[in-house]
N, C-alpha and C positions, 0 to 999 in steps of 0.2 A: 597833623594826621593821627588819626586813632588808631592805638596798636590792637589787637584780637589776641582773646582768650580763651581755649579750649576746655571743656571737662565736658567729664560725664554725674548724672544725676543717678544713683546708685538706690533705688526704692524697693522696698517689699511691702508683700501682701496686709502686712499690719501696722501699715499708716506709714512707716516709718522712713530717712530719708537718711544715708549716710554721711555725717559730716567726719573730718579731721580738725582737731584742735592745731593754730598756727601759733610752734614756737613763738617764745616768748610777747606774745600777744594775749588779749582777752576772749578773744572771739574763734569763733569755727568756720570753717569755711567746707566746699566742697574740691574732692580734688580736678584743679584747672591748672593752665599754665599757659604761655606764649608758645607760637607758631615759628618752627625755626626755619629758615630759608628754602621755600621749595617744598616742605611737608602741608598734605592737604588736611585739613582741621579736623577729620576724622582721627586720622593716622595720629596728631597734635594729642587729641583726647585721650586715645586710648595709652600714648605715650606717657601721659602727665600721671592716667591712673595707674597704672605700672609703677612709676618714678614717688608714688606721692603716699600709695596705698597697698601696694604690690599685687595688686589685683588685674588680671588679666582678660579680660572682655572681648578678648580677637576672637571671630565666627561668630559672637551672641550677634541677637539680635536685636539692633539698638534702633531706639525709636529718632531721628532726627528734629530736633526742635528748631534748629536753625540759628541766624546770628538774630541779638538783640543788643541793644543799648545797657550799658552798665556803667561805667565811671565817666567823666568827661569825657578821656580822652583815650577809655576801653571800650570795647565791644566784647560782648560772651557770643561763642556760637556753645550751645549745648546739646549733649545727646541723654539718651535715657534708658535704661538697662530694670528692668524687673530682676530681681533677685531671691533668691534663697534667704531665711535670717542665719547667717550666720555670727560664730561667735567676733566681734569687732577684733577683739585682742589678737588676733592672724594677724592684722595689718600691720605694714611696718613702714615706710620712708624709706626710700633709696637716695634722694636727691636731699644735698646738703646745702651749709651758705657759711659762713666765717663771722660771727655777730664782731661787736665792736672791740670786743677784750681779744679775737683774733682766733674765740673755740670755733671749731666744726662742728655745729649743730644742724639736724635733720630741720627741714622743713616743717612737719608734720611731728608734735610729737604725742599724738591721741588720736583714740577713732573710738566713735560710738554711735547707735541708732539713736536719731534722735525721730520723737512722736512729730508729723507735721504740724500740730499746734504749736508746739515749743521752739519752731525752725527759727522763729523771729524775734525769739531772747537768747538765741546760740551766736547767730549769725551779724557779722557787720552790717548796716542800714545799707548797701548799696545791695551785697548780695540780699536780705530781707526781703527787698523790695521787690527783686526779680524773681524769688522765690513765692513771693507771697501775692503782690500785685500784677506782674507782669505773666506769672504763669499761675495757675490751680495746681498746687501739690494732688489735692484728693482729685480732678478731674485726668490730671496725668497717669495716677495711678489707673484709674478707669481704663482710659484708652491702652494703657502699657496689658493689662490683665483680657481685655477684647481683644488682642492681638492688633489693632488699629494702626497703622501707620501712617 
């Protein structure tokens, strides 16, 4: 059975697409996370970006993209938020994990704009793919800026 992954895609008007650097790993990701018991995947999103980014999106108006295919044996549902550029370095990590020497380490420990060209040298090849194949970064932004839902 495939478990579900919630986030949101966090965009502004100058291409740009919010990523978070993932503790001790190479790559970036967006802020997502898993569905806990009885939360609807909306509620999931905005949860994860709270917990991931400190950012709070509750009343914006987010565009639903819906569920997609991501890892074997994950599913993304994704939402989409037009943004203001702000300065990244606000952002902070709420949500922690215990690596193997036993520190409390944040999930997240970076956040930067990155340009939609470069989403697919930041990002691990699964998220890449959905970013890049499976969805139109610049056709997103379009619809998010027409008010399109």
């Amino acid at each position: 059975m495939k478990t579900l992954s919630c986030g949101i895609l966090v965009v502004n008007a100058r291409h740009e697409l919010l990523l978070c650097h993932v503790t001790g790993a190479w790559h970036w990701d967006i802020p997502k996370g898993g569905v806990n018991p009885g939360e609807a995947p909306l509620a999931a999103a905005l949860r994860e970006t709270r917990e991931e980014c400190g950012l709070d999106f509750t009343g914006q108006p987010l565009l639903d993209l819906g569920q997609m295919p991501y890892r074997p044996r994950k599913d993304l549902h994704l939402y989409a938020v037009l943004s203001d550029r702000f300065d990244a370095a606000i952002c902070h990590c709420d949500s922690h994990y215990s690596d193997g020497w036993g520190r409390d380490r944040p999930e997240m420990d970076g956040f930067e704009w990155t340009r939609f060209d470069r989403v697919h040298r930041r990002c691990a090849r699964h998220m890449a793919e959905v970013l890049t194949q499976t969805l139109s970064l610049p056709a997103l932004l379009a619809r998010l800026q027409s008010g399109a839902a």
